[in-house]
C-alpha positions in Angstrom: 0.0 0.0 0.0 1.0 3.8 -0.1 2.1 5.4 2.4 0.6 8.8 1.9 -2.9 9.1 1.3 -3.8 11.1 -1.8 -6.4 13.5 -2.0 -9.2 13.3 -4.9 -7.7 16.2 -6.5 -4.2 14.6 -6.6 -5.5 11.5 -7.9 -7.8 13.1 -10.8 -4.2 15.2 -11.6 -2.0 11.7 -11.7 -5.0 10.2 -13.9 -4.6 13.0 -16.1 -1.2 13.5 -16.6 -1.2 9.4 -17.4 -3.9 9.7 -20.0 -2.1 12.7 -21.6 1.0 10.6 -21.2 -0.6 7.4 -23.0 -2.6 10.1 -25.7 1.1 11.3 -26.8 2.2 7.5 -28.1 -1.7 7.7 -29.5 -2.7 4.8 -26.9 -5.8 5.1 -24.3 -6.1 3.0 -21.3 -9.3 0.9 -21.1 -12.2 1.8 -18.5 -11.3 -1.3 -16.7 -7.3 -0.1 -16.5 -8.4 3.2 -15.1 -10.7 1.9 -12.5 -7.8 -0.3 -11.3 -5.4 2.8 -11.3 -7.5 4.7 -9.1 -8.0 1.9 -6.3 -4.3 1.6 -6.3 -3.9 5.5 -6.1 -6.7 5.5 -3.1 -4.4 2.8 -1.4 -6.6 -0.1 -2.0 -4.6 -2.5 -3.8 -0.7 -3.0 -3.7 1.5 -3.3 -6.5 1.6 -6.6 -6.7 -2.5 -6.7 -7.0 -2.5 -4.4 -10.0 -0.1 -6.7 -11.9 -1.6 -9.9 -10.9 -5.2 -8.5 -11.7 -3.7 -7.1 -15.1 -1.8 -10.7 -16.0 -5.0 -12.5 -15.4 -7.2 -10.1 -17.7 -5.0 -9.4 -20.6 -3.2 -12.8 -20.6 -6.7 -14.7 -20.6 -8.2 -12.3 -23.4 -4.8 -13.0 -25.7 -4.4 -16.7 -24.9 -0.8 -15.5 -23.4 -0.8 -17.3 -20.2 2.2 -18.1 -18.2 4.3 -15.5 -20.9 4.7 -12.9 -18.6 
């Protein structure tokens, strides 16, 4: 978990700066990616969840499992 606990404001700012980040190489992160984002900004979920939850979405949906 984080240590400090983010306002609303700084997370909105964070999400912002990553989708203008993401718009400059012309990508978008899904609605599911952002949602995911956000609990792990609010302190919700570690690290460790965000990649597990992201290796069991994206590796299911492209047949990809156990590549990572």
């Amino acid at each position: 978990m984080m240590n400090k606990k983010l306002t609303k404001a700084e997370i909105n700012t964070i999400q912002k700066n990553v989708a203008g980040t993401l718009a400059i190489e012309r990508l978008q992160a899904s609605d599911w990616m952002i949602k995911v984002n956000k609990q792990f900004l609010e302190g919700k979920l570690t690290s460790q969840e965000v990649i597990q939850k992201t290796k069991s979405k994206y590796c299911v949906m492209t047949g990809r499992l156990g590549k990572w």
